[in-house]
C-alpha positions in Angstrom: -25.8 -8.9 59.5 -23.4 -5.8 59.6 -23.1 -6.8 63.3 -20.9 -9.9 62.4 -18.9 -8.2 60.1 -20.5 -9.3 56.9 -20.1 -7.3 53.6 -22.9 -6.1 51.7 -22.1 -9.0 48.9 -21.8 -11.7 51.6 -25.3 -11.0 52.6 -26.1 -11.0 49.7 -25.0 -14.8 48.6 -26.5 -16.2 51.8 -30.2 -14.3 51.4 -31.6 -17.8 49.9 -29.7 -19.7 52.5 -31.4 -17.9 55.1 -35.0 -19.0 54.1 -33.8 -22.4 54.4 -33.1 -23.2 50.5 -30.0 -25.5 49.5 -27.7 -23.3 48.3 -23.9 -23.3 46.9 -21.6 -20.2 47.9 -19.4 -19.3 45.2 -17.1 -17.0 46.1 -13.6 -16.5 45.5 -10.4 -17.3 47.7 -10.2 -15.0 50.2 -13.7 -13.6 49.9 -15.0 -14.7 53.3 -17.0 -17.9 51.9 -16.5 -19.3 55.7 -17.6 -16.3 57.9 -21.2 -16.5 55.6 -21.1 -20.2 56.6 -20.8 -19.2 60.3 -23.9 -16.9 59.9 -25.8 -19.1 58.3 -25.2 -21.3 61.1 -26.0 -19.0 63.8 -29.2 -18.0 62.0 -30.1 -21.4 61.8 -29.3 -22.5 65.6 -31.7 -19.6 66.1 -34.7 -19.9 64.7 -34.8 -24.1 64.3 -35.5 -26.3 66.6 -33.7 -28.9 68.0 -31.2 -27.5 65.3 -27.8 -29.8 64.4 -25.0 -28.1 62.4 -22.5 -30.6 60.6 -19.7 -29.2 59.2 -17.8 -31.2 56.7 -14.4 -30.6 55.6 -12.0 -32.6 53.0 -8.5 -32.3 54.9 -7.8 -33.5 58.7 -5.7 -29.5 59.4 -9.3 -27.5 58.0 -11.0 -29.1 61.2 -8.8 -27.1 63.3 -8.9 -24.3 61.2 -12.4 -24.3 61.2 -12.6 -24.7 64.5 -10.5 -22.2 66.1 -10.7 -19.4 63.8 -14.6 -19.2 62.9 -16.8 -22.0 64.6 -15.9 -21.6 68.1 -14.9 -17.7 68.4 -18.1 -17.2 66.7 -20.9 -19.7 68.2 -18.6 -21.0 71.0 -20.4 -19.0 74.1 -24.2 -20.0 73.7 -23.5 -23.4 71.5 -21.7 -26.7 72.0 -19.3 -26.6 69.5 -17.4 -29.9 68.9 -14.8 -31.4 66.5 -14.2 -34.7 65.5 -11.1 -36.1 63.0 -9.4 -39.3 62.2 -7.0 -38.3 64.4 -9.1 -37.8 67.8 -10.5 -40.5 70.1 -14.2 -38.9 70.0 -14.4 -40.6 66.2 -15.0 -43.6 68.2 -18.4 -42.8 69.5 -19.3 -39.9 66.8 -22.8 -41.1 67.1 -22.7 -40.1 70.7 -20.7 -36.4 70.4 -23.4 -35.6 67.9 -26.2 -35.9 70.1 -24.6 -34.1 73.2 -23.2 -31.1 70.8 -24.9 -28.5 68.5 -22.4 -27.9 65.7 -19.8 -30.0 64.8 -16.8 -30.1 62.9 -15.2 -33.2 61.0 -13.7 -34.7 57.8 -16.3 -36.1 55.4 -14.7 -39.6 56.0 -15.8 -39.4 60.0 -19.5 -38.6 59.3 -19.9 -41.6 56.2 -18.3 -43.9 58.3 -21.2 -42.7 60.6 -23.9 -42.9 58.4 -23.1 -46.5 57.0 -22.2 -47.8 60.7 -25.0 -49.4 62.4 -23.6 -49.3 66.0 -25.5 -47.3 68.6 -22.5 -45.5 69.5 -21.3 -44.7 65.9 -24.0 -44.5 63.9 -25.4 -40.8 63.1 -28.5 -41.1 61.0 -29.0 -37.9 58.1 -32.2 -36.9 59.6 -30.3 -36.2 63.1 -28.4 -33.3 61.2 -30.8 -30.3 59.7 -28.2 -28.2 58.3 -25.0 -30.0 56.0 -22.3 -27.4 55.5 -19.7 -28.9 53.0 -16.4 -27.1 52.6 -14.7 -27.0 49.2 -18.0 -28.7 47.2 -16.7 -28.2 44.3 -15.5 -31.8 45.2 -18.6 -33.7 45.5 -18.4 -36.0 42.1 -17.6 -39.4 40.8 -16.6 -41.6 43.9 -15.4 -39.0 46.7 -16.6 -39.3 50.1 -18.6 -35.8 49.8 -20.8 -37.5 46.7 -20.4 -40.8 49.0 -22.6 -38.6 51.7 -25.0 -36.8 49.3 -25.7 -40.1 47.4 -27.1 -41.2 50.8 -28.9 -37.5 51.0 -30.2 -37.9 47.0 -31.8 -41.4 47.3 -33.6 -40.5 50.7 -35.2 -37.5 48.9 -35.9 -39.4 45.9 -37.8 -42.0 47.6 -39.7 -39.1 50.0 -37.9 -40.0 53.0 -37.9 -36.7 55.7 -36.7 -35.0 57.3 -33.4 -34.2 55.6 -30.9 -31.7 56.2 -31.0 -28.2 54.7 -27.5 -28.3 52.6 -25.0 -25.3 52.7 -21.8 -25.7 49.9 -19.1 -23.4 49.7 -16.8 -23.3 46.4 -14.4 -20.9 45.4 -15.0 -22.7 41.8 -16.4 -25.5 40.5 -14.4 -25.8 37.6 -15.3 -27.0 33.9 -15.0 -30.9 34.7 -12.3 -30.5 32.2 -14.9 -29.6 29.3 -13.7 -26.8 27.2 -17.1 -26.6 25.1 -20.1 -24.1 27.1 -23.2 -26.8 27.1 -20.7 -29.3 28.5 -19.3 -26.7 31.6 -23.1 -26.1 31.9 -23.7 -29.6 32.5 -20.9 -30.2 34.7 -21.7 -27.4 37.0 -25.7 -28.4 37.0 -24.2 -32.2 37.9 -22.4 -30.4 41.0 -26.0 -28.8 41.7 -27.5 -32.3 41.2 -24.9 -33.9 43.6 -25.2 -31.6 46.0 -29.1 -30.6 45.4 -28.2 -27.5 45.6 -28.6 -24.2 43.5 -25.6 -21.9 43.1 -25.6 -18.2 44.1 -22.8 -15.5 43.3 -22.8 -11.9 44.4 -24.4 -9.7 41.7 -26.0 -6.5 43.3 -22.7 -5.9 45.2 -20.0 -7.4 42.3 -18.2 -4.2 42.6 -17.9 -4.2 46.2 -16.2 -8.0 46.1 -13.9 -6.4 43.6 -12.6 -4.0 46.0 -12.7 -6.3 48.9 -10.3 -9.5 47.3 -8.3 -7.4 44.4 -7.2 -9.9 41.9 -3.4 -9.7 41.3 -1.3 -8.4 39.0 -0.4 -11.2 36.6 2.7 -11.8 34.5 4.7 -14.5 32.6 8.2 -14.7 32.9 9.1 -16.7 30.0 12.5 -18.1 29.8 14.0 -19.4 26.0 15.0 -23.1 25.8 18.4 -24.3 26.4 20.8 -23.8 23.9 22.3 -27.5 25.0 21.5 -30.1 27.3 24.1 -32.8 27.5 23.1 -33.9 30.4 19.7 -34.5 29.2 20.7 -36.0 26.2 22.4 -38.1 28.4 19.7 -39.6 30.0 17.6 -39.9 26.9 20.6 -42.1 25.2 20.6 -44.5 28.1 16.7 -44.8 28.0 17.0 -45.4 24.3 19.9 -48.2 25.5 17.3 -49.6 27.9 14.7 -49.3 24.4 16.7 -51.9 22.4 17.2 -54.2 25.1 13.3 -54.6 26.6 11.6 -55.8 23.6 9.0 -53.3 23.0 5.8 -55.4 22.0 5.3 -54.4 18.5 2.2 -53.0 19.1 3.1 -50.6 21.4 4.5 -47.5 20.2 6.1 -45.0 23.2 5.6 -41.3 23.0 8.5 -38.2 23.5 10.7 -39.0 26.4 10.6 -36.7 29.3 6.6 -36.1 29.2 4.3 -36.8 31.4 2.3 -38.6 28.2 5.8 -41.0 28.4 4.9 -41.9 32.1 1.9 -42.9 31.3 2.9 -45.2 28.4 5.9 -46.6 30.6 2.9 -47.0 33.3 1.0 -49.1 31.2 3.9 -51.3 29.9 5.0 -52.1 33.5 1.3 -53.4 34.4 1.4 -55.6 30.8 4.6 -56.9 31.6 3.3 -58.4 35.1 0.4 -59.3 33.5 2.1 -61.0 30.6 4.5 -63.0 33.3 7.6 -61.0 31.6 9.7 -59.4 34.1 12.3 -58.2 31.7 9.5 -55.5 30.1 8.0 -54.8 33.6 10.9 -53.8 35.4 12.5 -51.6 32.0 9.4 -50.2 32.3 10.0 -49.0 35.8 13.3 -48.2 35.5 12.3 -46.0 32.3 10.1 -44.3 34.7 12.6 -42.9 36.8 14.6 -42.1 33.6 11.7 -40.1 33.0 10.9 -38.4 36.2 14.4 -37.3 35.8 14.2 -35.4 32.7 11.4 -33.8 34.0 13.5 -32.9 37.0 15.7 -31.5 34.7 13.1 -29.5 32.5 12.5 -28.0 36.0 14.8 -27.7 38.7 19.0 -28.2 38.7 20.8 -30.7 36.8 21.9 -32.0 40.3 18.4 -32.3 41.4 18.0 -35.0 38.8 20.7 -36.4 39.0 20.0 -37.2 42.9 16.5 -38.0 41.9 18.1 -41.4 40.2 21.4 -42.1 42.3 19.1 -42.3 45.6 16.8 -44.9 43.9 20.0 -46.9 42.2 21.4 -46.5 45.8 18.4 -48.7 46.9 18.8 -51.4 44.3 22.0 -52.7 44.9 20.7 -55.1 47.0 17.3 -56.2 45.3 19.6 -57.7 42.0 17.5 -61.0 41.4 18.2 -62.3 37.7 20.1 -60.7 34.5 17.4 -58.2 33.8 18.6 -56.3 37.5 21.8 -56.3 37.0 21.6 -54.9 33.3 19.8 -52.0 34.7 22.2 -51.7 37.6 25.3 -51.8 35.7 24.0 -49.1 33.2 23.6 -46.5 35.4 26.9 -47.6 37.3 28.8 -47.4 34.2 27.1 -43.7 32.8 26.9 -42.6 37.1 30.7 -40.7 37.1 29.9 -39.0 33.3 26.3 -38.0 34.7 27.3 -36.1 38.0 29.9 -34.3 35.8 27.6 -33.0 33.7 25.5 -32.2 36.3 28.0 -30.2 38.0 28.2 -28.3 34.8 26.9 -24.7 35.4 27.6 -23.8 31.6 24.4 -25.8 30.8 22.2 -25.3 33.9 18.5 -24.4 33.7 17.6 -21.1 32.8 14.3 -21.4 34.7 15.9 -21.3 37.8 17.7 -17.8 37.0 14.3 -16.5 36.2 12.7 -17.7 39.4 15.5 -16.0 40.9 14.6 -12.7 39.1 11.2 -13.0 40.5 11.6 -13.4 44.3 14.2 -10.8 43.6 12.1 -8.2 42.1 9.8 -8.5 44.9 11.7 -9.4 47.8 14.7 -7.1 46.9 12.6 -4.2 46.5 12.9 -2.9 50.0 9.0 -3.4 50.8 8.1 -6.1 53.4 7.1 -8.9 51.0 5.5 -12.3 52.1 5.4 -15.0 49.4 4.3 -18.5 48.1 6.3 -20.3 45.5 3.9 -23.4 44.2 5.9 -26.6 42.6 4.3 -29.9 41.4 6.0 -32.5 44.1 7.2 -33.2 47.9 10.3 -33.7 46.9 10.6 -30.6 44.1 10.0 -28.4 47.6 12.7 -29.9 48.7 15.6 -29.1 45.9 14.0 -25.6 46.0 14.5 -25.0 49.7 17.9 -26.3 49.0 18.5 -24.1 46.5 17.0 -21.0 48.0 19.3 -21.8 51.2 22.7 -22.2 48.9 21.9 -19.0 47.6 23.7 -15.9 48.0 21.6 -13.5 46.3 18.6 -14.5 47.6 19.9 -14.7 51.1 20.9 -11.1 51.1 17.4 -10.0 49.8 15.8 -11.3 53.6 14.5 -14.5 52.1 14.0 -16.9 55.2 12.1 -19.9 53.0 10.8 -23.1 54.6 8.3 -26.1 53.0 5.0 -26.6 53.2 3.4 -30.1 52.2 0.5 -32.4 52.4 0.2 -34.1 56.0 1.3 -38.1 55.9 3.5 -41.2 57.0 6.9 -40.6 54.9 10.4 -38.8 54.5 8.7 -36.1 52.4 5.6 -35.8 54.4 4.8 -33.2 56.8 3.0 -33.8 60.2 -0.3 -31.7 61.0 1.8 -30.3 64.0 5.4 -29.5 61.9 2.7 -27.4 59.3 0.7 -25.8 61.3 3.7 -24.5 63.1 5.4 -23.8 59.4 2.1 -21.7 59.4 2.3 -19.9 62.3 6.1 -18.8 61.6 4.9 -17.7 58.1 2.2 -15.4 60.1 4.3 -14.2 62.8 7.3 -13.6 60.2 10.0 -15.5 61.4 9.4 -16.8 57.4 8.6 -14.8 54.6 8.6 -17.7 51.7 6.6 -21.3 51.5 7.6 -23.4 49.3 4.2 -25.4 48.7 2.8 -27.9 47.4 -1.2 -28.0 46.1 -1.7 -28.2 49.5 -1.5 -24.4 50.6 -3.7 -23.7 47.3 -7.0 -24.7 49.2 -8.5 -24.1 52.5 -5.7 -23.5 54.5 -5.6 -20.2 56.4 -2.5 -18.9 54.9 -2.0 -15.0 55.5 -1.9 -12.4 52.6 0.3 -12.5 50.2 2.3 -10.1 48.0 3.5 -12.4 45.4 2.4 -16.0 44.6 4.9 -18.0 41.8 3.9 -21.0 39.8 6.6 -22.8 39.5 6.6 -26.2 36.9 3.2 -26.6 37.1 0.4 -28.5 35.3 -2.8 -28.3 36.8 -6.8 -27.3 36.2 -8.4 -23.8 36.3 -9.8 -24.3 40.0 -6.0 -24.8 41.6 -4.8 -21.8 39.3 -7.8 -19.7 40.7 -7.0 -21.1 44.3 -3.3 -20.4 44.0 -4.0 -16.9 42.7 -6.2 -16.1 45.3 -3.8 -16.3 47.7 -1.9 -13.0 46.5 -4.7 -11.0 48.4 -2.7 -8.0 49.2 -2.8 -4.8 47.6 -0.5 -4.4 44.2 0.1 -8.6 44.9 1.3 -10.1 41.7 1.0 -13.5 41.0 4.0 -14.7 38.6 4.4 -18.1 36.1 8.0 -18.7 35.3 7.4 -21.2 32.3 9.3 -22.1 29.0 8.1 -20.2 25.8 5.7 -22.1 24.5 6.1 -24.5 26.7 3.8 -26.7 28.3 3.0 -24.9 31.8 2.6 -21.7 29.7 0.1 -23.3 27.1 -1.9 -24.9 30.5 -2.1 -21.4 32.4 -3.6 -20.0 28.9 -5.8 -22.7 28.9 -6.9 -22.5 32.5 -7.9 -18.9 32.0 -9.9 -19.8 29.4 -11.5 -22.4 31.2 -11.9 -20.1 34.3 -14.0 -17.6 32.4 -15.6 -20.6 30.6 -16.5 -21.7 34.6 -18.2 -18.2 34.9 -20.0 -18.0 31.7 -21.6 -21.9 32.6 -22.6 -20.8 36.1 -24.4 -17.7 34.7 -26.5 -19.4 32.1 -27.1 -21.9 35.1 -28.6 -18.7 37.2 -30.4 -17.8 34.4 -32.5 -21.0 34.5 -36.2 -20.6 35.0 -37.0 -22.4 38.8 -39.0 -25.0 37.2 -36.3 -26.1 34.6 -33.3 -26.0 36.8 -35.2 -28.2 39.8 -36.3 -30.8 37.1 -32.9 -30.8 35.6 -31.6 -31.6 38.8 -34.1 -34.6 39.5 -33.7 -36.2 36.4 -29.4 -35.5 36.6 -30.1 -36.9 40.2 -31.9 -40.1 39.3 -29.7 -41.2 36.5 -26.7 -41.0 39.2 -28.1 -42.7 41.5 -29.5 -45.7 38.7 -25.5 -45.3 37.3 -24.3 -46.3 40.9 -26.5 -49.3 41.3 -25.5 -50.8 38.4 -21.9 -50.3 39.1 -22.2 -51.3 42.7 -23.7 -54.8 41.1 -21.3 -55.1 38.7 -18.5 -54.5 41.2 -20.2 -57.4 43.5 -21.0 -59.7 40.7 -17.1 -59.6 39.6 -16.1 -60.4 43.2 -18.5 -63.4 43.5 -17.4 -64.7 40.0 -14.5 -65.8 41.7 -13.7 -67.3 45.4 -11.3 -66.3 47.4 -9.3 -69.5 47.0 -8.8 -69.3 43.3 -7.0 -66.2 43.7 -3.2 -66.1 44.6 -0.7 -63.1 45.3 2.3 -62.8 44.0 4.9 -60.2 44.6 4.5 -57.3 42.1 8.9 -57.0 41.9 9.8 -60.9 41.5 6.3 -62.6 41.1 6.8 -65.3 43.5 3.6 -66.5 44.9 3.1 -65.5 48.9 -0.5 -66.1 49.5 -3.8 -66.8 48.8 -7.0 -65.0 48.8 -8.6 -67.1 51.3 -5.9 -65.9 53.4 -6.8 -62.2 53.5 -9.6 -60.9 56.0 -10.5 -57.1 56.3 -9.8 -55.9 60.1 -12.5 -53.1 61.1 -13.6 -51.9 57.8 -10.2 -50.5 56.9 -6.9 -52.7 57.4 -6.4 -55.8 54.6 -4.3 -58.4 56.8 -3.1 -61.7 56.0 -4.1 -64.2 58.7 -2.1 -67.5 57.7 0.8 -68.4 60.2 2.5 -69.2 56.7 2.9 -66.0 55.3 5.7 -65.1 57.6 7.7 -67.1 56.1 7.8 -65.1 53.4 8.4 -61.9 54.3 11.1 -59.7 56.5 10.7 -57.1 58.8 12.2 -53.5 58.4 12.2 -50.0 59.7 9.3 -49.0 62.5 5.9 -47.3 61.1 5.9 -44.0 62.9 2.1 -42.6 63.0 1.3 -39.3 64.4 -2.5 -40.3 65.2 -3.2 -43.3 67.0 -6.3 -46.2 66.8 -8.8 -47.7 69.2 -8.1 -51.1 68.6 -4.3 -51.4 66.5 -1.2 -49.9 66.1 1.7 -50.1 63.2 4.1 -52.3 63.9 7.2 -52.3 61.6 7.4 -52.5 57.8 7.4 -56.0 55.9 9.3 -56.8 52.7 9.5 -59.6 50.2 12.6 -61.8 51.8 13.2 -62.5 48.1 13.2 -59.1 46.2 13.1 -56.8 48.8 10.1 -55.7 47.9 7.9 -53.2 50.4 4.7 -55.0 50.8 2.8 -52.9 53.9 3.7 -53.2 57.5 2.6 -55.0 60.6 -0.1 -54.2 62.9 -0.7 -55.0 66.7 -4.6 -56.0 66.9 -5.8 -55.4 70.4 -2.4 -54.8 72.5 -1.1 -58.9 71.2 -2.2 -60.1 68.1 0.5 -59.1 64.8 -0.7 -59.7 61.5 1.0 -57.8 58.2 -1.0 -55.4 56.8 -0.8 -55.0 53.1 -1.2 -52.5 50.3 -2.6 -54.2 47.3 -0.9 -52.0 44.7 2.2 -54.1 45.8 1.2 -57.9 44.7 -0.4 -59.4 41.3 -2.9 -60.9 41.8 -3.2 -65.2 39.7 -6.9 -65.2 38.8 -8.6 -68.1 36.9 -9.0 -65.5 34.1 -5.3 -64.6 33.6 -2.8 -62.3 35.9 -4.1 -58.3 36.9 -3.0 -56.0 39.2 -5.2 -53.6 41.0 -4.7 -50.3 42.6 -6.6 -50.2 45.8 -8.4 -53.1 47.4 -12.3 -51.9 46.5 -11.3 -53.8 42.9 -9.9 -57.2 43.9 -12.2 -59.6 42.0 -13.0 -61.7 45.1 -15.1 -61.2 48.3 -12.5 -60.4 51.4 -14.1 -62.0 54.6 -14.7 -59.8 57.6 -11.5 -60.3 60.3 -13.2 -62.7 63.2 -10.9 -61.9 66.6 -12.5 -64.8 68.6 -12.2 -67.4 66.2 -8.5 -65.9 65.1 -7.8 -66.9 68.7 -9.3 -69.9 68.9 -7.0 -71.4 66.2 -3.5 -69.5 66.8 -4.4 -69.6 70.7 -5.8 -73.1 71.0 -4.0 -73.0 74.6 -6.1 -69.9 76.2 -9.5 -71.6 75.5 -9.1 -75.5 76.5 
C-alpha cells in the first residue's frame, strides 16, 4: 500500500474492503477518502475476474474530478477507464460503454436510468458491476437516486438473487438525521448501513496519525451586537403589517415573527390555501409577503441596499402582470413607500454591523502580510452576488490583495454557474489569480478546492455534516475557520447546535462499531426489509391515487390568474423525463419569450424558447424541438393548479399529479398533426 501513497490510517479503513466486505469509509474532508477508493479499486481489478468498477457520484463537475485527478492517473495505463454524465453523448448507449470499459465513472442518475431501462443498448443490469463505489453516501435515504439504486441492490439480496456487487461508500459524515437524542443517531446511522448494506469503518489504530495529517482549524465566533435601530426594517415590517389588514387572514391561521424563515413557511402555506380555496386576493398577499420577507432576511444579512434591490427588481417585473384590484394594491404600495425605502437604504448611520465584522475577518487574515487563500460560505446565489459586490466596492479590502470571485451550483439561470465558468473559477482559485470564493453549499462537498487558510460562515443555517464539510476545507496549517453571527442569534445557536450534533454523529457510529457481527447484520436485515415493505406500499398508494382519477377529469389552471389552459388528457411524458402538452389548442393560450440556453445537449430534443401565460404573464416552462421539427411546450408543474373532482391542489413536481400521464407516441403525434405526410 505505502507504494500508492497511502497513510498508515487509510490502510487501515480499507483492510475489510479488501477481503471483499461492504464497507462505508468515514473519514473526514480532506482526509484522502478517494485515493482509498482508488485502491480498493485497483486491488479489486486485480485479483477478480471479469472485474467492473462503477463509480457513482451525486454532482455532474465530481465526474470530472474524479476522473482526472484519481481514476485515470491512477488506473488509466492497464484499465479502460470511462466516464459517462448527463451531459455526454455516451449516456445514450451506457449499457454499451459498460461492457467495453473496466471502471467507470457517472452520476447516480445515469446508472438508475440504466438499471430501470430495458433497452439492449441502455440497460446495465447490477450483477454486470461487482464493485459499487458511492461518493458522498451519507446521501443514500428517503427517495434519492443513491437509495433509488441500493433499493434495487436490497430487494435482489433479500430475495437471494447473485451475484451482486461488493459495495464501497465513502462519507465524510453521516450526520444525526436531525435526531438530537443517542438511540435515535444510532438508528439513523445503522439505517444508512441498512441502505447501503454496508458496515461503517473509521481509523482507530492510527487516530493520531489522521490528526496530524487534516488538522482541524482554529475556530472562533465573531459575534456582532444587534442594531441599535433599523428603520429601514421597520419599514418593511409596517408595510407587511399594511398588506396584513387588507388579505383577510383566515381566522384560523395565526402567522409567526416576520423576517424568519418559520414566516416563509407560514406565508408558503397560505399561498397554496389561497389557490386551493379559489381566492386570489390571499394567494398572491401571500406571495408578495414572501418577498417582504426574503427582504428582511436580506437585511438581517447583507446591506440595506441589497434588500432593497432584492424587492425593486421583482416589483420591476410586475408592472406589467396587473390583472384585477388585488395587483394593483400590491403594486401601488411599494410604489408609494419605493422613494422613502431607497433613502433609508442609502443610510450608512443604520447599516448592518455584520458586514463590518466580516470585514474584520478577511482583514485579520488577508491583511496580515501572509499569503492567505479563503472561502467565504453564504446561504443563496444571489447573497454571492451582493457580497462580490461589496467586496469589489471596497477600499479596505482591496488594498489588503483580496481578488474575490463566486462560486455556485451549476444550472440554467441568471444566478447559475456553468460546469465550464466553475471549473475555470477553480482553476484561477488554484493558480492564484483569486484568493477568495464566495460560495455557495456547493464548494462544501466534493469539489476539489485547494487548501485553505481561513473558511467564514457567513448567514448560515444549516446541519452538522455541511458545517463539518465547510470546516474541512480550512486544511492548512494554523487555518481558522470563522462564524460572523448575531449574539444569540440564530446562526450562532445553529453552529452550537451542529457541534453538538457532530460529536453526537461520532458517539452513534462508535456504539454502532461496537456491535457484536451477529446483531449489527440482523439489524440491518430486519431495518432492510421494513424499507423495502415501506416502499411498496407507498409505491401502491402513489399508483392507486393516480388511477382514482382519469386524465380527463383533471384540468390546469394557471397558478398566477387561475384561468383554465388544459386538460390532463392533454399531457403525455416525452422519453421518461419532459411533461409536454400535445393539444394544437394550448397555443392559444400561451406566449413565447426569451430563448432557453442549455450548456449540455439531448439525443432526441432541444429547448426552444420560454412560454408564458398570455393572460398573467406567468412563466409556465419552455418549448422543446422533438426530433429536429416537432415543438410542443414543456411544462413545470409547480406552475399550474391542478381542478380535480376532489377539490383544487397544487403539486410540486410531476411524480404526485393524481392521474396516470400517458407515454409521448411520435408516430401517432404525426399521424394526427401531420395527416399530409402519411396519405
Amino acid at each position: 500500500m505505502s507504494d500508492f501513497g497511502l497513510y498508515t490510517y487509510q490502510q487501515e479503513v480499507v483492510e475489510r474492503a479488501l477481503k471483499g466486505e461492504n464497507i462505508i469509509i468515514w473519514l473526514p474532508t480532506g482526509g484522502g477518502k478517494t485515493r482509498a477508493a482508488v485502491y480498493v479499486a485497483k486491488k479489486h481489478l486485480e485479483t477478480t475476474p471479469n472485474a467492473k468498477v462503477m463509480v457513482l457520484v451525486n454532482k455532474v463537475h465530481l465526474v470530472d474530478q474524479h476522473y482526472n485527478k484519481e481514476f485515470e492517473p491512477h488506473l488509466g495505463l492497464r484499465y479502460a477507464v470511462r466516464k459517462v454524465s448527463g451531459e455526454s453523448d455516451e449516456k445514450d448507449f451506457f449499457g454499451l460503454v459498460v461492457q467495453e470499459s473496466d471502471v467507470v465513472i457517472c452520476t447516480a442518475q445515469i446508472l438508475y436510468n440504466a438499471l430501470i431501462n430495458k433497452e439492449e443498448a441502455r440497460h446495465v443490469e447490477l450483477s454486470d458491476i461487482t464493485l459499487l463505489i458511492i461518493d458522498e453516501c451519507h446521501h443514500t435515504h428517503k427517495e434519492s437516486v443513491y437509495n433509488k439504486v441500493m433499493r434495487l441492490y436490497v430487494e435482489k439480496k433479500l430475495k437471494g438473487e447473485k451475484p451482486l456487487p461488493q459495495i464501497l461508500g465513502l462519507t465524510a459524515s453521516p450526520g444525526t438525521g436531525g435526531a438530537k437524542a443517542l438511540d435515535k443517531a444510532v438508528e439513523h446511522v445503522l439505517e444508512i448501513c441498512a441502505n447501503l448494506d454496508s458496515a461503517i469503518v473509521s481509523t482507530k489504530q492510527y487516530a493520531p496519525e489522521l490528526k496530524e495529517v487534516v488538522p482541524r482549524p482554529r475556530k472562533t465566533f465573531n459575534i456582532v451586537n444587534m442594531r441599535d435601530r433599523d428603520p429601514f426594517g421597520d419599514h418593511l415590517k409596517s408595510m407587511m403589517t399594511i398588506i396584513h389588514g387588507y388579505m383577510d387572514i383566515p381566522p384560523d391561521f395565526k402567522l409567526r415573527e416576520c423576517g424568519t424563515q418559520e414566516y416563509e413557511a407560514d406565508v408558503v402555506v397560505l399561498e397554496q390555501r389561497g389557490v386551493r380555496d379559489n381566492n386570489r386576493l390571499l394567494a398572491q398577499c401571500a406571495l408578495h409577503l414572501r418577498q417582504y420577507n426574503d427582504a428582511l432576511l436580506i437585511n438581517d444579512t447583507l446591506r440595506m441596499i441589497d434588500a432593497y434591490r432584492s424587492l425593486e427588481e421583482y416589483y420591476s417585473t410586475k408592472s406589467t402582470k396587473a390583472i384585477d384590484g388585488t395587483d394593483f394594491f400590491l403594486l401601488g404600495l411599494f410604489e408609494e413607500n419605493q422613494v422613502e425605502l431607497r433613502n433609508l437604504a442609502m443610510d450608512s448611520r443604520f447599516e448592518n454591523p455584520k458586514m463590518d465584522e466580516l470585514q474584520r475577518t478577511l482583514l485579520q487574515q488577508f491583511g496580515s502580510g501572509v499569503p492567505s487563500r479563503g472561502i467565504l460560505f453564504s446561504k443563496t446565489r444571489k447573497s454571492t452576488h451582493c457580497l462580490k459586490d461589496w467586496v469589489l466596492k471596497n477600499r479596505a479590502l482591496k488594498d489588503a490583495g483580496i481578488k474575490a470571485d463566486i462560486l455556485t451550483g451549476a444550472g440554467n439561470g441568471i444566478t447559475y454557474m456553468t460546469q465550464n465558468e466553475q471549473a475555470e473559477t477553480i482553476r484561477s482559485f488554484r493558480m492564484g489569480s483569486l484568493n477568495l470564493l464566495i460560495s455557495t453549499s456547493v464548494a462544501e462537498e466534493g469539489l476539489d478546492i485547494p487548501e485553505c487558510n481561513l473558511v467564514v460562515r457567513y448567514g448560515l443555517l444549516t446541519n452538522e455534516i455541511a458545517q463539518q464539510q465547510a470546516s474541512g476545507r480550512a486544511r492548512a496549517k494554523n487555518s481558522q475557520y470563522a462564524v460572523v453571527a448575531q449574539a444569540g442569534g440564530r446562526e450562532h445557536r445553529r453552529e452550537r447546535i451542529n457541534e453538538y450534533l457532530e460529536e453526537l454523529t461520532g458517539k452513534a457510529i462508535d456504539r454502532v462499531q461496537r456491535m457484536s457481527h451477529h446483531e449489527f447484520y440482523l439489524k440491518l436485515s430486519e431495518l432492510q426489509r421494513k424499507a423495502i415493505i415501506s416502499s411498496k406500499i407507498e409505491e401502491s398508494c402513489k399508483t392507486e391515487k393516480r388511477r382514482s382519477n382519469t386524465a380527463s377529469s383533471i384540468q390546469f389552471l394557471c397558478r398566477n390568474c387561475f384561468t383554465p389552459v388544459a386538460s390532463g388528457s392533454d399531457i403525455q411524458l416525452v422519453d421518461n423525463t419532459q411533461y409536454v402538452n400535445v393539444s394544437p389548442d394550448f397555443k392559444n393560450h400561451y406566449k413565447v419569450a426569451e430563448r432557453v440556453i442549455l450548456e449540455r445537449s439531448f439525443e432526441d430534443w432541444e429547448p426552444g424558447c420560454r412560454i408564458r401565460c398570455k393572460k398573467c404573464n406567468k412563466e409556465w416552462g419552455f418549448e422543446i424541438k422533438y426530433k429536429k421539427h416537432v415543438l410542443m411546450p414543456n411544462l413545470a408543474i409547480k406552475n399550474f393548479a391542478l381542478e380535480t373532482p376532489k377539490g383544487r391542489i397544487t403539486v410540486k413536481k410531476w411524480k404526485d399529479v393524481p392521474f396516470t400521464v400517458e407515454d409521448f407516441d411520435y408516430e401517432e403525434y404525426c399521424q394526427e398533426n401531420f395527416p399530409d405526410l402519411f396519405d
